[in-house]
DODO-975829 format. One record per residue (C-alpha): residue number from 1; chain; x, y, z. Coordinates in nm, 3 decimals. Each point is the difference from the previous one (the first is absolute). Layout:
N
NUM/A/X/Y/Z;
...
***
This chain:
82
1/A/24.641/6.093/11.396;
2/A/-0.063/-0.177/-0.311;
3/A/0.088/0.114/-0.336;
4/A/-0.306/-0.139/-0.180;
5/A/-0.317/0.115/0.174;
6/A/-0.325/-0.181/-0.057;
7/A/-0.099/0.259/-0.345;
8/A/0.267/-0.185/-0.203;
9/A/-0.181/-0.313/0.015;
10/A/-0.230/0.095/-0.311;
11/A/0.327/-0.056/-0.232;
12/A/0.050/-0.347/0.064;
13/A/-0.211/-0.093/-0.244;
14/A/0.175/0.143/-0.301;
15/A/0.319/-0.183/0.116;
16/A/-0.177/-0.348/-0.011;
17/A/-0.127/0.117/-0.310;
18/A/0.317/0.094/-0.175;
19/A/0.148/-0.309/0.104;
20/A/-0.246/-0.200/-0.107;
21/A/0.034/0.199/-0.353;
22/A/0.337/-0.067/0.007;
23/A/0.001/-0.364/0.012;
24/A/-0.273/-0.018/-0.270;
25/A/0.187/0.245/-0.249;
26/A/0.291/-0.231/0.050;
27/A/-0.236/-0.333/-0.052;
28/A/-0.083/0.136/-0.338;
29/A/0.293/0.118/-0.103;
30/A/0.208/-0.323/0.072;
31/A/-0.327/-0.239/-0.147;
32/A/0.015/0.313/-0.347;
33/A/0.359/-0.130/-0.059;
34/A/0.008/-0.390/0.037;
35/A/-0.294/0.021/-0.235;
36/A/0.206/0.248/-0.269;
37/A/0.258/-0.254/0.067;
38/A/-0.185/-0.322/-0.020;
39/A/-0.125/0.100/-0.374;
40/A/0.369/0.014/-0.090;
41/A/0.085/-0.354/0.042;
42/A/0.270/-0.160/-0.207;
43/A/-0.257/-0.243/-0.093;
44/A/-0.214/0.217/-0.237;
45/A/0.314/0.056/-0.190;
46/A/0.015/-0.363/-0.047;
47/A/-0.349/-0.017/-0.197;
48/A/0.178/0.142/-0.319;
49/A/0.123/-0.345/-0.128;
50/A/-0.366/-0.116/0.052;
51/A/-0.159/0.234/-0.249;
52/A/0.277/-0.088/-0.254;
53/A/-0.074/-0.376/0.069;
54/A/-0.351/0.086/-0.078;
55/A/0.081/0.152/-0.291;
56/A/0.228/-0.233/-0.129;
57/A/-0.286/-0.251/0.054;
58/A/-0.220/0.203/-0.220;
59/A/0.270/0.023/-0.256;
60/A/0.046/-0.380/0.000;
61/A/-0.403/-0.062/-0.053;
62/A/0.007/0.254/-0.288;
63/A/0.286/-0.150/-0.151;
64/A/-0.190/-0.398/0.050;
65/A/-0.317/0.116/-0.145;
66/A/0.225/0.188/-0.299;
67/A/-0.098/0.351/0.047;
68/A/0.358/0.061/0.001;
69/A/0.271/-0.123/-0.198;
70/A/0.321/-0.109/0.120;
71/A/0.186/0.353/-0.082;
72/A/-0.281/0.181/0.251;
73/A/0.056/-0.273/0.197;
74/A/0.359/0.001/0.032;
75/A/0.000/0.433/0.034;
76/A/-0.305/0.027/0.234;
77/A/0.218/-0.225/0.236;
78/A/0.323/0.157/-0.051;
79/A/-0.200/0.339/0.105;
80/A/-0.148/-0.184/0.336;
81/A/0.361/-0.127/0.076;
82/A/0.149/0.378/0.002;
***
């Protein structure tokens, strides 16, 4: 005689189920942090020297059309350099 009789057929269900929210729960999680750790690429840090580049570009065109003087000049770079 069997173990499993014919009324414990109605659970199978809820097994394929589970499994099936198993794999999906893992799916997201795993897809949840390569995204977290795709934002936090060493290149992002590298944009910093960019802005000051821009900036020192600015700082150069105010000095040319003698907004500045020299003194600003000189300081306002020193400041972007730190």
């Amino acid at each position: 005689m069997s173990y499993y009789t014919y009324n414990d057929s109605f659970l199978w269900p809820f097994g394929t189920f589970s499994v099936i929210a198993f794999w999906v729960i893992l799916i997201i999680l795993m897809i949840s942090i390569f995204s977290k750790s795709a934002k936090n690429k060493p290149q992002d840090r590298l944009q910093e020297p960019k802005k000051a580049d821009e900036a020192m570009d600015i700082i150069r065109k105010r000095y040319a059309a003698g907004e500045i003087n020299q003194e600003e000049f000189n300081q306002k770079k020193k400041d972007l350099e730190t």
